[in-house]
TIMINU-418035 format. One record per residue: residue number from 1; x, y, z of N, C-alpha, C, O in turn. Coordinates in Angstrom, 1 decimal. Atoms other than C-alpha are relative to their C-alpha. Layout:
REM residues N
NODE  num     n_X     n_Y     n_Z    ca_X    ca_Y    ca_Z     c_X     c_Y     c_Z     o_X     o_Y     o_Z
NODE  NUM       X       Y       Z       X       Y       Z       X       Y       Z       X       Y       Z
...
REM end
This chain:
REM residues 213
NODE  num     n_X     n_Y     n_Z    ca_X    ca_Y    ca_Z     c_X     c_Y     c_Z     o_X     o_Y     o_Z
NODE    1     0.0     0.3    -1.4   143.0   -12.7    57.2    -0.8    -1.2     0.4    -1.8    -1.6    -0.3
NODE    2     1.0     1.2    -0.4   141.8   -15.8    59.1    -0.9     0.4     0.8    -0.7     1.5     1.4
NODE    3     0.9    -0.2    -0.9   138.9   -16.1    61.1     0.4     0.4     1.4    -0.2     1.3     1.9
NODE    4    -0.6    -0.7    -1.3   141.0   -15.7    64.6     0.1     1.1    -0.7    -0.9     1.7    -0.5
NODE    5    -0.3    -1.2    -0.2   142.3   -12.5    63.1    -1.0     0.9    -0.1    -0.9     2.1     0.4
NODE    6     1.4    -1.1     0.3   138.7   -10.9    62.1    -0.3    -0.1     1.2    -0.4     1.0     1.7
NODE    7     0.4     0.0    -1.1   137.7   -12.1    65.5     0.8     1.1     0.8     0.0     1.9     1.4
NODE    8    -0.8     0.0    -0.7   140.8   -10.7    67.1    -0.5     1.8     0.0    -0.8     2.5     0.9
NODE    9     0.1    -1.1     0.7   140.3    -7.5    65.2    -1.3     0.7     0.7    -1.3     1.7     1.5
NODE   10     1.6    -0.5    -1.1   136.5    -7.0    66.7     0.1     0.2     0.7    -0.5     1.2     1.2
NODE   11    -0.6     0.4    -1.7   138.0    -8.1    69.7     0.0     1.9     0.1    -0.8     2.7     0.4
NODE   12    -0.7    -1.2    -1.0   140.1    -4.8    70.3    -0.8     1.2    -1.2    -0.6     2.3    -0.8
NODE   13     0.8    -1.4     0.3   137.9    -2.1    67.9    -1.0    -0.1     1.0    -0.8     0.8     1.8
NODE   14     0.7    -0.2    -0.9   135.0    -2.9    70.2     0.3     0.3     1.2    -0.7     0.1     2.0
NODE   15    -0.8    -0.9    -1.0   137.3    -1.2    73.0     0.0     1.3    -0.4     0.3     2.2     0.4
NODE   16    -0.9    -1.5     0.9   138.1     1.7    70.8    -1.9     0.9     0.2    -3.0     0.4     0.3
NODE   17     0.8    -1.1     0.4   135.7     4.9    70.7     0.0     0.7    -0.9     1.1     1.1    -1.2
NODE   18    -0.2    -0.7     1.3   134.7     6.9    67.6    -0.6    -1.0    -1.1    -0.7    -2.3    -1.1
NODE   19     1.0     0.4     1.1   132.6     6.5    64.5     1.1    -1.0    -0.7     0.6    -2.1    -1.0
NODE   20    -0.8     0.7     0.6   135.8     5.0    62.9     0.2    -1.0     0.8     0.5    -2.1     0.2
NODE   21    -0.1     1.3    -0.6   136.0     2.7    65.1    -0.5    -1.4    -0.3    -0.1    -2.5    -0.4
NODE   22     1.4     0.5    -0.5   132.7     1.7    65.2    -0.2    -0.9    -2.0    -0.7    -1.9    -2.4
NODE   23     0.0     0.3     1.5   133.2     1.5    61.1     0.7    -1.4     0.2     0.0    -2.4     0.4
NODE   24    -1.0     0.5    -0.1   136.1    -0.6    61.3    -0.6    -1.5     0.9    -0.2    -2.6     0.4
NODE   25     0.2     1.0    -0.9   134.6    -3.1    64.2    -1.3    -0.6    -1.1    -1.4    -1.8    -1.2
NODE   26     1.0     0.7     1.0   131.3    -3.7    61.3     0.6    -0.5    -1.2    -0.1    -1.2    -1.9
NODE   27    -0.4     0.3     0.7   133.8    -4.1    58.9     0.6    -1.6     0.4     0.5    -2.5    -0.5
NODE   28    -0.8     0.7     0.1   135.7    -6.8    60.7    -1.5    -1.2     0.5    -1.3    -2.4     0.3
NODE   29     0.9     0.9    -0.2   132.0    -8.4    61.9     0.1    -0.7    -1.2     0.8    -1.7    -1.4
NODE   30     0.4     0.0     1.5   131.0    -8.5    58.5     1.1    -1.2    -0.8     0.8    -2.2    -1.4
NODE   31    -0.9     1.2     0.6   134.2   -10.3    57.2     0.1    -1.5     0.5     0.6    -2.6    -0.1
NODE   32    -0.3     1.3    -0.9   134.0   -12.9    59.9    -1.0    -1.0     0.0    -1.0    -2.2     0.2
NODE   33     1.2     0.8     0.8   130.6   -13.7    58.9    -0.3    -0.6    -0.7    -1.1    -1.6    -0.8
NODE   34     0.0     0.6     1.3   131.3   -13.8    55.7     1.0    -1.3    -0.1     0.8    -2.2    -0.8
NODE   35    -1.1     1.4    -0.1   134.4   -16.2    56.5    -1.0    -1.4     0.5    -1.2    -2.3    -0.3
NODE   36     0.8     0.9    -1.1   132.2   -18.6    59.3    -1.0    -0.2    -1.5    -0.9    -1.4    -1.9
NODE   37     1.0     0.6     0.5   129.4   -18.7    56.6     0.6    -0.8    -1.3     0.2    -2.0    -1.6
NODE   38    -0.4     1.1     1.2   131.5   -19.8    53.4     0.8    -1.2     0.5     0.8    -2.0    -0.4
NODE   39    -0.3     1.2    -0.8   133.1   -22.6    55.4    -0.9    -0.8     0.2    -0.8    -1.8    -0.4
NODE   40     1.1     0.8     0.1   129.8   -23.9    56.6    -0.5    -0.1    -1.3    -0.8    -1.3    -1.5
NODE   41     0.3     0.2     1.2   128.8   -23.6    53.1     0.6    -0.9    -0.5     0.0    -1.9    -0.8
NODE   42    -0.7     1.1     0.1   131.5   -25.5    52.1    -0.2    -1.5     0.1    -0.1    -2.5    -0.6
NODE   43     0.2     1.2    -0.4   130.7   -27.9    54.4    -1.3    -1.0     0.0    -1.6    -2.2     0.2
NODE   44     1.4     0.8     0.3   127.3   -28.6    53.6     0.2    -0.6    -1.2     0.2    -1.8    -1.1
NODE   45    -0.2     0.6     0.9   128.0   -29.0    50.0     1.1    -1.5    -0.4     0.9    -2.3    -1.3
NODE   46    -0.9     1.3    -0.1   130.9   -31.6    50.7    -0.9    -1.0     0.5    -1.4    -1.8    -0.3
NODE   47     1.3     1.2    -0.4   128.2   -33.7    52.9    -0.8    -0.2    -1.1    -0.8    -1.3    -1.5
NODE   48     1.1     0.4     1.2   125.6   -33.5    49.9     0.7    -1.1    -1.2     0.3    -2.1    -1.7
NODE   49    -0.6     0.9     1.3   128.1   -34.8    47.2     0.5    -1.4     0.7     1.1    -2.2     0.0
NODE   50    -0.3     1.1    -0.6   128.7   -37.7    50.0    -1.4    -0.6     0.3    -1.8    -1.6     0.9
NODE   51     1.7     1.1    -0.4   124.9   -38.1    50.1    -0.2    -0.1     1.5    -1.0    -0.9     2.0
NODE   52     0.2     0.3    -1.5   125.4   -37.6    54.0    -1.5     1.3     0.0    -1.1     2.5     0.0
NODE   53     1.0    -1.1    -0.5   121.9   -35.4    54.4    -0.3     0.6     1.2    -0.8     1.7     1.2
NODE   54     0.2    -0.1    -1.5   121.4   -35.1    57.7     1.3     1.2     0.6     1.1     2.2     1.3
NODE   55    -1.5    -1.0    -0.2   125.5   -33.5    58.0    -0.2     1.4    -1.1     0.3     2.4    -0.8
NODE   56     0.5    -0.7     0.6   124.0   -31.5    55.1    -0.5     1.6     0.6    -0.2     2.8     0.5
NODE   57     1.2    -0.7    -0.7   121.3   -30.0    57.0     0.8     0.7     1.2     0.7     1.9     1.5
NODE   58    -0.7    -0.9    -1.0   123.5   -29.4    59.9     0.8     1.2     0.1     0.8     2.1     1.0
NODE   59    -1.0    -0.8     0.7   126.1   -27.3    58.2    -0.8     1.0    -0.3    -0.5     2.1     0.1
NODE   60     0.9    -1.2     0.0   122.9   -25.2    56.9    -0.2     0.9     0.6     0.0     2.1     0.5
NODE   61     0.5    -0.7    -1.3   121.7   -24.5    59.9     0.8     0.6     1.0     0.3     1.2     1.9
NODE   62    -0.8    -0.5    -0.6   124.9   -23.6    61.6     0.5     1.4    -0.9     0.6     2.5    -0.4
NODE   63    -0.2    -1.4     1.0   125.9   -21.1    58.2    -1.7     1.0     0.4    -1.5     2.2     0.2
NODE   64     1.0    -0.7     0.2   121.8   -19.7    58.9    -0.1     0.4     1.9    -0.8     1.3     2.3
NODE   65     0.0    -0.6    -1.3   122.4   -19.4    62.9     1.1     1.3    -0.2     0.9     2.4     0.4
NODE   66    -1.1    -1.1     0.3   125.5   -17.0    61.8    -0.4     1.2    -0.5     0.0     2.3    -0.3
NODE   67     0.1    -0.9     1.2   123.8   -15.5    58.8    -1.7     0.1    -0.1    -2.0     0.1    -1.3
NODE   68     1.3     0.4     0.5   119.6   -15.7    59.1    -0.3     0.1    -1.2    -0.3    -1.0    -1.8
NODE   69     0.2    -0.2     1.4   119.0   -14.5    55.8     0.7    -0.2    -1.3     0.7     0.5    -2.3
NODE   70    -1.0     0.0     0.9   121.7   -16.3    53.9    -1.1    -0.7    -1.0    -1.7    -1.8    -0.8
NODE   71     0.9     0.6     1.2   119.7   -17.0    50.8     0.7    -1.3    -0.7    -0.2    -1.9    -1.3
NODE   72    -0.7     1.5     0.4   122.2   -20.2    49.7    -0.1    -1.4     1.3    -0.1    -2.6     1.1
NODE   73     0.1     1.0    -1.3   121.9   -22.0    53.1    -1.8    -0.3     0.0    -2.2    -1.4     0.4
NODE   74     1.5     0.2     0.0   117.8   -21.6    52.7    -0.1    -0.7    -1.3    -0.9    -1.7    -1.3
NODE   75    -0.1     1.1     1.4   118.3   -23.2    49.3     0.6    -0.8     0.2     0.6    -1.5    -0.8
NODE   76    -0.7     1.3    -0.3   120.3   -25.7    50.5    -0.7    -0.9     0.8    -0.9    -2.1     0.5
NODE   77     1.3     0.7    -0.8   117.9   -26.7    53.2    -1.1    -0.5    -0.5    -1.6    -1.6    -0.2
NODE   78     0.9     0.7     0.7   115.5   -27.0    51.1    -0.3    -1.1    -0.8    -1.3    -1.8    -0.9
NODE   79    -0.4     1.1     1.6   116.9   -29.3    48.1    -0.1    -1.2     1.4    -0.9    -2.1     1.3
NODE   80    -0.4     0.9    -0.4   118.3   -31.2    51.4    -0.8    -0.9     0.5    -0.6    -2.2     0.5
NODE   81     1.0     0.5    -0.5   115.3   -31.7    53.1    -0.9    -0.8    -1.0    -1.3    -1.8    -0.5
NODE   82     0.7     0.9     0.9   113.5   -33.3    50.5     0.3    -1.7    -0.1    -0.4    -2.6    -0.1
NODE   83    -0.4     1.6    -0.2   115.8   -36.4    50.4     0.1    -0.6     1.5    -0.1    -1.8     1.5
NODE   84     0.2     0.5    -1.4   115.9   -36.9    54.3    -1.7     0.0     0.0    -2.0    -0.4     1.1
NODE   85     1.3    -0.2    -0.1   112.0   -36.5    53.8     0.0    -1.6    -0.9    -0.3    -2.6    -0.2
NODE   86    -0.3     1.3     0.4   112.7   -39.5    51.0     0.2    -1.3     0.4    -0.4    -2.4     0.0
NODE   87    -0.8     0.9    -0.2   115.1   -41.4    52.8    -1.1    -0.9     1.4    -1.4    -2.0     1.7
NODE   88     1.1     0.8    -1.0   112.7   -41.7    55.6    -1.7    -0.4     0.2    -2.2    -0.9     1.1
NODE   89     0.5     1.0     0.4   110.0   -42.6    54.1    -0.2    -1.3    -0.5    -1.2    -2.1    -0.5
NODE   90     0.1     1.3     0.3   111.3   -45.1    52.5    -0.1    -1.0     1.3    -1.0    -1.8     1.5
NODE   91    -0.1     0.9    -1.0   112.6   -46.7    55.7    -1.4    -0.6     1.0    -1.5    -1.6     1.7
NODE   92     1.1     0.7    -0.9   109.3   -46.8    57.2    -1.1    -1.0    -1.1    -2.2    -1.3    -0.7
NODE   93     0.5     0.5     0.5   108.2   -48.6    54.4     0.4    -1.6     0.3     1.5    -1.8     0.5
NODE   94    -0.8     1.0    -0.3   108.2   -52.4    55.1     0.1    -1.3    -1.4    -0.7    -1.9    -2.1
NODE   95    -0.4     0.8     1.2   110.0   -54.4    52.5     0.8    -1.2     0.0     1.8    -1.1     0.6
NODE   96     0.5    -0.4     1.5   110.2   -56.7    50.4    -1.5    -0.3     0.6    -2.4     0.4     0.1
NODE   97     1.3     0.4    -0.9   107.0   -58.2    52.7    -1.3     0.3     0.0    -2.3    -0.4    -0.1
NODE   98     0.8    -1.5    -0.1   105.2   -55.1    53.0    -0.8     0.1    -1.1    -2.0     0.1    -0.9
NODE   99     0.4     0.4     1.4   104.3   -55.4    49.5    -1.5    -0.7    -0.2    -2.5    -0.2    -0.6
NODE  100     1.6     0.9    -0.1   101.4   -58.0    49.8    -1.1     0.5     0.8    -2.2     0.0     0.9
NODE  101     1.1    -0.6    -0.9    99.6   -55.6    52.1     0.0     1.3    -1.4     0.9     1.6    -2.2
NODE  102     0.8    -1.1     0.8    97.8   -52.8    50.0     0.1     1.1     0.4     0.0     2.0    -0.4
NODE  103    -0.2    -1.0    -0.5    98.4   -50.4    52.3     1.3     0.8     0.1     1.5     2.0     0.3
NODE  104    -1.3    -0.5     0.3   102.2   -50.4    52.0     0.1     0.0    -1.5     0.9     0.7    -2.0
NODE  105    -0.1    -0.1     1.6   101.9   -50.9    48.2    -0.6     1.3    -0.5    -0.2     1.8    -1.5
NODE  106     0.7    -1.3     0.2    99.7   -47.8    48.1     1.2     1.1    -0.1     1.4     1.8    -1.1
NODE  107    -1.4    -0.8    -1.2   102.9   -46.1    50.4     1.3    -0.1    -1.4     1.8     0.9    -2.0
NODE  108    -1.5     0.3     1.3   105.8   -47.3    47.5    -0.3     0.4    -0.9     0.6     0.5    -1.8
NODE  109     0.8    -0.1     1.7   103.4   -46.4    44.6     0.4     1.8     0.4     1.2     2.5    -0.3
NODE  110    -0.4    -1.4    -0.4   103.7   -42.9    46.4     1.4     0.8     0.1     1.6     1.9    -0.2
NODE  111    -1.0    -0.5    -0.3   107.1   -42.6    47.2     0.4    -0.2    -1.3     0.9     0.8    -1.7
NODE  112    -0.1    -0.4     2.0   107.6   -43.1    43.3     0.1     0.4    -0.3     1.1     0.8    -0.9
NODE  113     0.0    -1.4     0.4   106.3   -40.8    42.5     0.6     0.9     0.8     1.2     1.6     0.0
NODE  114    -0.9    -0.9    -0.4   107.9   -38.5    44.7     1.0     0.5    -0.4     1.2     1.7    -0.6
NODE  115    -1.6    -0.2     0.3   111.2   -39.0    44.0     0.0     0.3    -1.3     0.9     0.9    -1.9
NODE  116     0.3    -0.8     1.9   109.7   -38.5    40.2     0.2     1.2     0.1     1.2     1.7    -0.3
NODE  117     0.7    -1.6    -0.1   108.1   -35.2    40.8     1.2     0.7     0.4     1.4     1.8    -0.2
NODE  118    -1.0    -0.9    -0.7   111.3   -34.1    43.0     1.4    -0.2    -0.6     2.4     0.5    -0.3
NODE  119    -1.0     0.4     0.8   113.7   -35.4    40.8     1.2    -0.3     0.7     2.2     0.4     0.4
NODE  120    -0.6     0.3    -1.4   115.8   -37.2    44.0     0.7    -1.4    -1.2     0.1    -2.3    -1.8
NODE  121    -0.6     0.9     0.2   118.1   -39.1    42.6     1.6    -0.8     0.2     2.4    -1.3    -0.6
NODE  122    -1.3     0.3    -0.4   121.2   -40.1    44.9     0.4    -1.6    -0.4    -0.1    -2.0    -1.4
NODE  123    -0.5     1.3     0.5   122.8   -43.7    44.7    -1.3    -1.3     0.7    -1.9    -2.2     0.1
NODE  124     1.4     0.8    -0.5   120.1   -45.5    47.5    -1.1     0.4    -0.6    -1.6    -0.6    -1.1
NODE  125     1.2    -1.0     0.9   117.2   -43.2    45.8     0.1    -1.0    -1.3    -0.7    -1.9    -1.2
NODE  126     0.0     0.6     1.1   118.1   -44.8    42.4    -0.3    -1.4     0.1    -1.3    -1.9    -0.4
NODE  127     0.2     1.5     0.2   118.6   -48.4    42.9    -1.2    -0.3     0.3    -1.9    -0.8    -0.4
NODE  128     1.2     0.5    -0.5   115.8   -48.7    45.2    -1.0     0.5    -0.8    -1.9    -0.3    -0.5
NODE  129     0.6    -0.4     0.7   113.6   -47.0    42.7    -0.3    -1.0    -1.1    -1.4    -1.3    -1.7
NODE  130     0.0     0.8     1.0   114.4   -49.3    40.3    -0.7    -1.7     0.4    -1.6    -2.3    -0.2
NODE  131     0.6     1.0    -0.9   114.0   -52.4    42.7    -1.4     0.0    -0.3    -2.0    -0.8    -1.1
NODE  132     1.3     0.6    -0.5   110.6   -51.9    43.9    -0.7     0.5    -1.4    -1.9     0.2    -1.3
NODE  133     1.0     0.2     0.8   109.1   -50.9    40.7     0.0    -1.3    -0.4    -1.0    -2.0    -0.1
NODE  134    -0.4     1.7    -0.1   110.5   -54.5    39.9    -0.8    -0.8     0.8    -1.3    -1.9     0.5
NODE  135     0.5     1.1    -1.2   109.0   -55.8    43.0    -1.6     0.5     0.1    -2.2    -0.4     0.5
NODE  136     1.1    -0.7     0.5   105.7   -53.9    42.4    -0.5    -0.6    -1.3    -1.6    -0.2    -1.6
NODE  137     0.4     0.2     1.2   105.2   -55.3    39.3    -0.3    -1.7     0.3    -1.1    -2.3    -0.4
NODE  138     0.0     1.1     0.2   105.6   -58.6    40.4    -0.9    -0.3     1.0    -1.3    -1.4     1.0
NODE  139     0.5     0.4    -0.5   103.5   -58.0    43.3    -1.9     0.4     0.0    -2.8     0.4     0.9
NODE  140     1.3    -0.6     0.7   100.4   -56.7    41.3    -0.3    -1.4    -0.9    -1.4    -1.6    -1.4
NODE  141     0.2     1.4     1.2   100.8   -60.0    39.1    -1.0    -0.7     0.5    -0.6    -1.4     1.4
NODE  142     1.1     1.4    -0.5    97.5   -62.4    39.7     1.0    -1.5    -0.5     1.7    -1.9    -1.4
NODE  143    -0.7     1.5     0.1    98.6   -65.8    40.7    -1.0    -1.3     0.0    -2.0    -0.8     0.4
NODE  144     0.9     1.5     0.1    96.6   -69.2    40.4    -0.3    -0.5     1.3     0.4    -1.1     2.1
NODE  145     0.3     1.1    -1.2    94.6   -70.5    43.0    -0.8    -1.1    -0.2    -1.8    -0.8    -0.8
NODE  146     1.0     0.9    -0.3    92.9   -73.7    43.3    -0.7    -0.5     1.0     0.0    -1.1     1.9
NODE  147     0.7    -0.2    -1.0    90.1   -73.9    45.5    -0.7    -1.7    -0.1    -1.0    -2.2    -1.2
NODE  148     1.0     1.3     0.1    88.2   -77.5    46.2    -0.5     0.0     1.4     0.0     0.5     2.4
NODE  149     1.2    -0.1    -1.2    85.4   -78.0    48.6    -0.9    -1.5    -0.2    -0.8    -2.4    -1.1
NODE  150     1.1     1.5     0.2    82.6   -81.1    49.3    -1.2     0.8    -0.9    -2.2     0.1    -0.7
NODE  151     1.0    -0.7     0.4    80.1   -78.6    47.2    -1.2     0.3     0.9    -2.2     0.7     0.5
NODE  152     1.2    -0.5    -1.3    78.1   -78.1    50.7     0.1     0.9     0.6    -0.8     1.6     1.0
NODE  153     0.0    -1.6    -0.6    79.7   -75.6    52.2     0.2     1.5    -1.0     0.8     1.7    -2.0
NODE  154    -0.4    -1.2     1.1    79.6   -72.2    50.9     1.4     0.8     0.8     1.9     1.0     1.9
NODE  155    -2.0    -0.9    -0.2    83.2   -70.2    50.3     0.1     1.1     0.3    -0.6     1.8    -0.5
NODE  156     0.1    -1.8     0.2    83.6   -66.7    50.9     1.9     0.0    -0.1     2.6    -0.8     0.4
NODE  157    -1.1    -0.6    -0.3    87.0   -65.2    50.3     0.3     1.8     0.7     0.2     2.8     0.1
NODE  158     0.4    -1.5    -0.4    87.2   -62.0    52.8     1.0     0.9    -1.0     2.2     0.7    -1.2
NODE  159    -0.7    -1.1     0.8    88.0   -59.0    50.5    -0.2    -0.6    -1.6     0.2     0.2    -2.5
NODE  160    -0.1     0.9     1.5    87.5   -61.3    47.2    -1.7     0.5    -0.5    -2.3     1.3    -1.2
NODE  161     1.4     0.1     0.7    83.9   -62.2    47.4    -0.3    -0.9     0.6     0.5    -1.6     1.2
NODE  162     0.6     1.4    -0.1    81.3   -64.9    47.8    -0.1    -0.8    -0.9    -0.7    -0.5    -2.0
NODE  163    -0.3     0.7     1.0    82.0   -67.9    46.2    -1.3    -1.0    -0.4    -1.5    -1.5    -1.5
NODE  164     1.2     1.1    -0.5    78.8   -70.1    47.4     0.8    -1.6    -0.5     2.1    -1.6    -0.5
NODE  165    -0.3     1.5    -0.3    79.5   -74.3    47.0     0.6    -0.1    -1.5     0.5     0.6    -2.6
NODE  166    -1.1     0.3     1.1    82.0   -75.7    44.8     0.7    -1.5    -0.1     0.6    -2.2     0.9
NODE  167    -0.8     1.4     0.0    84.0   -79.0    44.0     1.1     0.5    -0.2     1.8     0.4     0.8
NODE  168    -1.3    -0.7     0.5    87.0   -77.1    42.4    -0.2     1.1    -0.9    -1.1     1.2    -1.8
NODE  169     0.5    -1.4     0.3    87.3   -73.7    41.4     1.3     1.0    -0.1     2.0     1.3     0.9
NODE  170    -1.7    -0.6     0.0    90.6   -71.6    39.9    -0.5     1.4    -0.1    -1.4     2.0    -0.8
NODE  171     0.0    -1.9     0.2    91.0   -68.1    40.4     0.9     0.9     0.4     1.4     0.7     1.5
NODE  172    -1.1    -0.7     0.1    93.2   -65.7    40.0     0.1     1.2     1.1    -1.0     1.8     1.1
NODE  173    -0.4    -0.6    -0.7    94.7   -63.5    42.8     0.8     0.8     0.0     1.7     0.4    -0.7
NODE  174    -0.6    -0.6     0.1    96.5   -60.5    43.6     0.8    -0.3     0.9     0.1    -0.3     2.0
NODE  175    -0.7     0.7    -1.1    99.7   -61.8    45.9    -0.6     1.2     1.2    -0.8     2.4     1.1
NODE  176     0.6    -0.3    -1.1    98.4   -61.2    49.4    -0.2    -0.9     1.2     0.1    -2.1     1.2
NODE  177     0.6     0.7    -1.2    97.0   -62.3    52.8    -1.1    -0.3     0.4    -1.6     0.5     1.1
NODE  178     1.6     0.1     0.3    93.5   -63.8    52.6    -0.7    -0.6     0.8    -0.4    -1.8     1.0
NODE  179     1.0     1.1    -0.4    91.0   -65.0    54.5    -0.7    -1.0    -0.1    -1.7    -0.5    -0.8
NODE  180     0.9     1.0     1.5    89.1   -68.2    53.1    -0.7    -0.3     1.4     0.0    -0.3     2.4
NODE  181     1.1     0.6    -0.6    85.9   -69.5    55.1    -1.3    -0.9    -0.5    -2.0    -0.6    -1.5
NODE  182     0.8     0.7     0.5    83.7   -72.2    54.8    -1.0     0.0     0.9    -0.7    -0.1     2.1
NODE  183     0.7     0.4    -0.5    80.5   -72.5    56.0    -1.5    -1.1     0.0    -2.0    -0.7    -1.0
NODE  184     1.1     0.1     0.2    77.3   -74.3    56.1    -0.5    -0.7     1.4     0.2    -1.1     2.4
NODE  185     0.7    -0.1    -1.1    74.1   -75.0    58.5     0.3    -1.7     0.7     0.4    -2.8     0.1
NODE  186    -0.2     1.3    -1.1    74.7   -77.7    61.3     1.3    -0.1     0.3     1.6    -1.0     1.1
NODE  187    -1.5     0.2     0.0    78.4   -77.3    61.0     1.0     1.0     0.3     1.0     1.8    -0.6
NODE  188    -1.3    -0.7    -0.3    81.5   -75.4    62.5     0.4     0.6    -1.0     0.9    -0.2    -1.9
NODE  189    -1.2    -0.9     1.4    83.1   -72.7    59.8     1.3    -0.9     0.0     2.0    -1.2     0.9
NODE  190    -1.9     0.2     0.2    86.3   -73.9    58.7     0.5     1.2    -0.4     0.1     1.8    -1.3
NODE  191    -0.8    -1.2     0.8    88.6   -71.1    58.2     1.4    -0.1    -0.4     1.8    -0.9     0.5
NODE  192    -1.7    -0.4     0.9    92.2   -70.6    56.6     0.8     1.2    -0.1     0.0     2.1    -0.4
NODE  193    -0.9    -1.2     0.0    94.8   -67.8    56.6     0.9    -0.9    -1.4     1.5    -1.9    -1.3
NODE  194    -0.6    -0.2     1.4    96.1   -67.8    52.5     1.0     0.9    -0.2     0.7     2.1    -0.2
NODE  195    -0.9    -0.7     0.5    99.3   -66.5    51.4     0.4    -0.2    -1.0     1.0    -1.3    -1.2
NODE  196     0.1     0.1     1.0    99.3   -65.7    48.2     1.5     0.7    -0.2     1.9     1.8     0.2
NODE  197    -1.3    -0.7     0.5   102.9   -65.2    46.6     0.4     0.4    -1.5    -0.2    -0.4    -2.2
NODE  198    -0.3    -0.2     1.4   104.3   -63.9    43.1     0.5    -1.8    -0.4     1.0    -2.7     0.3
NODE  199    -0.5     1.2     0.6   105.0   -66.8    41.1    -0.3    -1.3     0.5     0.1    -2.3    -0.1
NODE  200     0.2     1.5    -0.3   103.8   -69.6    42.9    -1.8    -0.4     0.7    -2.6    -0.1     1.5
NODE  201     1.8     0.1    -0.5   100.4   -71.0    42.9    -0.4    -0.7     0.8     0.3    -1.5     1.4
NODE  202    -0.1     0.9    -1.7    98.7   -72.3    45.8    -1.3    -0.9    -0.4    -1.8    -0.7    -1.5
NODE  203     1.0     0.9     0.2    96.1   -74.9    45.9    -0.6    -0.1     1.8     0.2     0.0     2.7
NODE  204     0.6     0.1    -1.2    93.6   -75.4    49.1    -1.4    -0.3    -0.1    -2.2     0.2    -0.7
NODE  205     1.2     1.0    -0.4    91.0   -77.7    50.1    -0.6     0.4     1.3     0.0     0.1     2.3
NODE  206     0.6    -0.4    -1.4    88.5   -75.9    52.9    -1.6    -0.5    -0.1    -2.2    -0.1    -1.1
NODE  207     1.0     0.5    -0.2    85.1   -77.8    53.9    -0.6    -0.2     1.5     0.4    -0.4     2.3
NODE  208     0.8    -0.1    -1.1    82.6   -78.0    57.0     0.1    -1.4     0.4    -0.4    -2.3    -0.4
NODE  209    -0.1     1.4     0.1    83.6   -81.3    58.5    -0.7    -0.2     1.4    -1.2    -1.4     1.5
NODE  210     0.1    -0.2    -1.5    82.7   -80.5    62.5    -1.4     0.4     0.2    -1.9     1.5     0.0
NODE  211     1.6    -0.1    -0.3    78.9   -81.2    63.4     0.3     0.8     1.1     1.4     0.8     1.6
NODE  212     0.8    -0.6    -0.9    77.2   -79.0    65.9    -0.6    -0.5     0.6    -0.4    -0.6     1.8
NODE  213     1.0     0.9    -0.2    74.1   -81.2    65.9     0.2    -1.2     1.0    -0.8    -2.0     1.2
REM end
């Protein structure tokens, strides 16, 4: 029977009086539940093998509004949720950019592992997996800087270190966004905003040129 006819069936025993009835009207629940929920079942599993998660999840939760305790719909939710938990992580990650900040590189080093641990591996899940360890590698790479100065002012690099006075001075960097300052007494800081990139080395000349006095 189709789902109209289990319905239909409910329909007119829940008119009827008598234990047989009453049999007969849980029998035809029961079937109708069982129809409504392997359908949504159905339909969750079709969305997953399309990688749609989200239609996944919906299909769940429409088979567990029918059925609370369907023990396949709670296992389905669960597996599903993990990659919408994935998917949107990644997105709030900012890429490829994002990268030279420490705090999103922390964030991707994380979501890595995740998808390790949880063993998520749809078709976006993979490539990009593959990607940013790629892009992680290249953005952990120290790059060449050269620094020159009049040897009067002293250097600091914020987050680096203090460099104190210098003529020319190479050092190796993790690609990033740096602060460089120069200072010394009677004279104006010079400062600089450094962007340090994979593969390309930078060179920069910062010195106290602006009396006070």
């Amino acid at each position: 029977m189709l789902d109209a006819d289990w319905a239909q069936a409910a329909k007119l025993w829940a008119q009827v009086d008598g234990q047989r009835a009453r049999d007969y009207l849980q029998q035809a629940r029961a079937e109708l539940q069982f129809q409504q929920t392997r359908a949504l079942l159905s339909e969750a599993i079709a969305a997953q093998r399309q990688e749609d998660w989200q239609a996944a999840d919906t299909a769940y939760l429409k088979a567990l509004a029918v059925s609370p305790h369907l023990k396949a719909a709670h296992q389905g939710r669960g597996q599903v949720a993990l990659y919408i938990k994935a998917h949107r992580r990644l997105d709030e990650l900012k890429l490829p950019d994002g990268l030279y900040d420490k705090v999103i590189r922390a964030r991707a080093k994380e979501w890595l592992a995740f998808v390790k641990e949880k063993k998520l591996n749809d078709r976006k899940i993979t490539k990009t997996r593959t990607d940013l360890a790629a892009a992680l590698k290249l953005a952990q790479a120290p790059v060449s800087l050269v620094l020159t100065s009049d040897n009067q002012s002293d250097i600091e690099i914020y987050g680096v270190g203090k460099l104190g006075r210098l003529e020319r001075q190479t050092l190796q960097l993790v690609p990033g966004d740096y602060i460089v300052v120069a200072s010394r007494p009677g004279y104006r800081d010079a400062r600089a905003t450094l962007k340090v990139r994979p593969g390309k080395p930078t060179t920069l000349d910062i010195r106290c040129t602006e009396s006070i006095q």
